[in-house]
C-alpha positions in Angstrom: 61.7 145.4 94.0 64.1 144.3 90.9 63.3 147.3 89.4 64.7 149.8 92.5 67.6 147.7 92.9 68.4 147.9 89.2 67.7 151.8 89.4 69.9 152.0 92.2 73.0 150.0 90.3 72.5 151.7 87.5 72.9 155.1 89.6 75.9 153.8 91.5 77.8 152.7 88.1 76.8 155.9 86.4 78.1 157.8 89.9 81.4 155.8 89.3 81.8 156.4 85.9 81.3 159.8 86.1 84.8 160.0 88.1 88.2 158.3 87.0 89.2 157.9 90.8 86.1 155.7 91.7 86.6 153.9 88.0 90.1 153.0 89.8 88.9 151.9 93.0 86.1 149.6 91.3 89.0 148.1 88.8 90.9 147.7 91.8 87.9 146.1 94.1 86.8 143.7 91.1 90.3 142.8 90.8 90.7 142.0 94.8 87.9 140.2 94.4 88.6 137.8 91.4 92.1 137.1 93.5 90.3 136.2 96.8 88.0 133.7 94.3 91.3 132.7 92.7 93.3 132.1 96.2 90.0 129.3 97.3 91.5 127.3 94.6 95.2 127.4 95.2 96.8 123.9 97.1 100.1 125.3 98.4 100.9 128.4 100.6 103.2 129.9 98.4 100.6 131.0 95.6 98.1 131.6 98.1 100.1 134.2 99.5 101.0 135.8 96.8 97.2 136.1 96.4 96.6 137.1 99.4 99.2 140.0 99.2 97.4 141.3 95.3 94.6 140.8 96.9 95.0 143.2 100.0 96.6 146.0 97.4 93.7 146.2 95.7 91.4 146.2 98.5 93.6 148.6 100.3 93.6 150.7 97.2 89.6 150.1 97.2 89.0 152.0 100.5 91.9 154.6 100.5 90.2 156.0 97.5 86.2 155.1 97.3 86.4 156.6 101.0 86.2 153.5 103.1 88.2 153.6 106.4 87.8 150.4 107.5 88.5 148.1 104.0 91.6 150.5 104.0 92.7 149.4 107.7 91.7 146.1 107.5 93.6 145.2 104.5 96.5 147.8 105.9 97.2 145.6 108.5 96.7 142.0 106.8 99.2 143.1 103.9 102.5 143.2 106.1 101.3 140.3 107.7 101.6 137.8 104.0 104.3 139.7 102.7 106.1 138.7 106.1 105.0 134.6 105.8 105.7 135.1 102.3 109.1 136.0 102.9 109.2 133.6 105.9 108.5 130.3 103.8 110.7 131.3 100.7 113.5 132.4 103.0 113.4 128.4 104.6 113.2 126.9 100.9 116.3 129.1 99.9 118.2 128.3 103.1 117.3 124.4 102.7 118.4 124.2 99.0 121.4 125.9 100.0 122.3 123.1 102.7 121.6 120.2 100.3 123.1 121.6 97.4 126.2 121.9 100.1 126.0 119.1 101.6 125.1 120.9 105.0 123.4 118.4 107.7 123.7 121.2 110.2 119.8 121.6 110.2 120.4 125.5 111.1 117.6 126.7 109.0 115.2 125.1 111.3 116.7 126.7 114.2 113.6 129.1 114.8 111.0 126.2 114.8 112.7 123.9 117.2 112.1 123.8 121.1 115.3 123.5 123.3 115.3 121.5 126.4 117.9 120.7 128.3 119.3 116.7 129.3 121.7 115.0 132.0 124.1 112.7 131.6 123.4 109.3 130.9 119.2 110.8 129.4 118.0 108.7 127.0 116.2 111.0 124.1 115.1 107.9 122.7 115.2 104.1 122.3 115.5 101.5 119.5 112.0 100.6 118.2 110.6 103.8 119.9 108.0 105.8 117.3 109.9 108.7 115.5 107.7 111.5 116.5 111.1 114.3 116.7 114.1 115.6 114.6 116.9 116.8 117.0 119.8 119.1 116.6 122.0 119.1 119.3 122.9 122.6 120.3 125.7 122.1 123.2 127.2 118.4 124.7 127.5 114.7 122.9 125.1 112.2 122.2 125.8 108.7 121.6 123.8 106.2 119.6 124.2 102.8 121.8 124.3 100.1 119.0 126.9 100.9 117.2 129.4 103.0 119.5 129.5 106.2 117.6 128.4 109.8 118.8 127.4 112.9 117.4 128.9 116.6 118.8 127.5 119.8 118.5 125.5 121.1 115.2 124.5 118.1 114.5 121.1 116.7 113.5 120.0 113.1 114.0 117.1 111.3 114.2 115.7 112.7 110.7 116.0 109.2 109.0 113.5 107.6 110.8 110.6 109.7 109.4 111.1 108.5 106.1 110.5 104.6 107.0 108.2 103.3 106.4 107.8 101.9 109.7 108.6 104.9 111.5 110.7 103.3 113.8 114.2 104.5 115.8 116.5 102.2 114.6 119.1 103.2 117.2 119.2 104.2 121.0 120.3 107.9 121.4 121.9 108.7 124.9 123.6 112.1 126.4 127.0 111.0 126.7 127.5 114.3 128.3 125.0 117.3 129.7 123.4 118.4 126.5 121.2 121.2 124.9 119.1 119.6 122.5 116.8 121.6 119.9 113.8 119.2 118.5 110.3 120.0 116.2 107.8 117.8 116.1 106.7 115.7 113.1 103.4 117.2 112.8 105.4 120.7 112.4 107.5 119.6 110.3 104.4 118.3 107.9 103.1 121.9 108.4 106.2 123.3 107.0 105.7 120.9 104.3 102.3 121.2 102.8 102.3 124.9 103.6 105.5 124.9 101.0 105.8 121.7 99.6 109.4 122.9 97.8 110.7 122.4 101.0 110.0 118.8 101.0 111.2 118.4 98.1 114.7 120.2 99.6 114.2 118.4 102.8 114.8 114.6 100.8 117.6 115.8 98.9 118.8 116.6 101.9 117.8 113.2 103.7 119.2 111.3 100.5 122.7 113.3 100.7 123.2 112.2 104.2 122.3 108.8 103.6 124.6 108.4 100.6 127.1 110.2 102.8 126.4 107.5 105.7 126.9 104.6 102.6 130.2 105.9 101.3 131.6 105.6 105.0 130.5 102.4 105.7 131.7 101.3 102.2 135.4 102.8 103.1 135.2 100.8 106.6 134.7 97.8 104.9 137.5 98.2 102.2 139.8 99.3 105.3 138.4 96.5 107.2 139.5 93.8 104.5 142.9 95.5 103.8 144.7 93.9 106.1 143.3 90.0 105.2 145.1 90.7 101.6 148.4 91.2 102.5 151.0 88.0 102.1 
């Protein structure tokens, strides 16, 4: 038995070496193959698509030339299919470091993962002490947040703090002042988006950490403004 098996590998390589096109579709199915290997170690998305995408070429190349119609279909149809998550997940982290490095809490680059829905008057989307399970943007109306009399317009996100808490808690009570269109993704997307590219989270704090530093220098000009008035003669 070892010995026909090693006859026939023997004839296959010497049938492969015998042409340079089958010597390139073996380089180029050994290769796939030592990416696929490589890809079961990789942690984070981005890598492993990159993998992924090598990896199809060479298989791709594999069946076009060693005459194998379905190796060549199979990984015709898988390569578009990275190279478009691929692009997907660096586009976000691009977009994301572009809003923090600007200072832009309008939470537009996570447009295509949110839901809308739509609210009345007077809705509460959430209460004080609630479990912060949502980020929202609010797409069209005003929201108000009850405790401290302020409200929030159109293009603006809220209710992002609260998932960095350790709690986890709503510290505020958000109400429509007005009909609104809200946008909102889940927490347990947004830790998808995370580990599949964990850059993003990485963006996603800076971002955090520029609001809140944004939210500080406010309240510190309040206070100054408050006090003004008790040092005059």
């Amino acid at each position: 038995m070892i010995d026909r098996i090693a006859a026939q590998a023997s004839a296959y390589l010497a049938g492969v070496l015998s042409s340079p096109i089958e010597i390139v579709a073996l380089g180029a199915a050994i290769a796939a193959a030592l990416l696929t290997v490589t890809s079961s170690l990789v942690k984070t998305m981005v890598p492993l698509r990159w993998l992924a995408v090598c990896s199809n070429l060479g298989f791709l190349v594999y069946g076009v030339l060693h005459g194998s119609p379905v190796m060549a279909v199979l990984h015709a149809i898988l390569l578009p299919i990275n190279l478009f998550r691929l692009r997907e997940m660096r586009r976000l982290t691009r977009e994301v470091r572009a809003a923090a490095a600007s200072a832009d809490t309008s939470g537009v680059w996570l447009k295509r993962y949110m839901t809308a829905s739509l609210a009345k008057a007077g809705d509460t989307l959430f209460m004080k002490g609630d479990e912060a399970d949502r980020l929202y943007l609010l797409a069209a109306g005003r929201v108000e947040f009850v405790e401290i009399g302020q409200s929030v317009g159109p293009g603006k996100v809220f209710g992002e703090i609260a998932f960095f808490v350790p709690h986890g808690r709503r510290t505020l009570t958000a109400r429509c002042a007005e009909d609104c269109t809200v946008l909102s993704i889940d927490q347990g997307t947004m830790r998808e988006i995370y580990f599949q590219n964990p850059s993003f989270g990485f963006e996603l704090i800076g971002l955090v950490a520029g609001r809140l530093s944004a939210d500080i220098a406010r309240l510190e000009e309040q206070l100054i403004r408050a006090k003004a008035p008790l040092r005059e003669p």
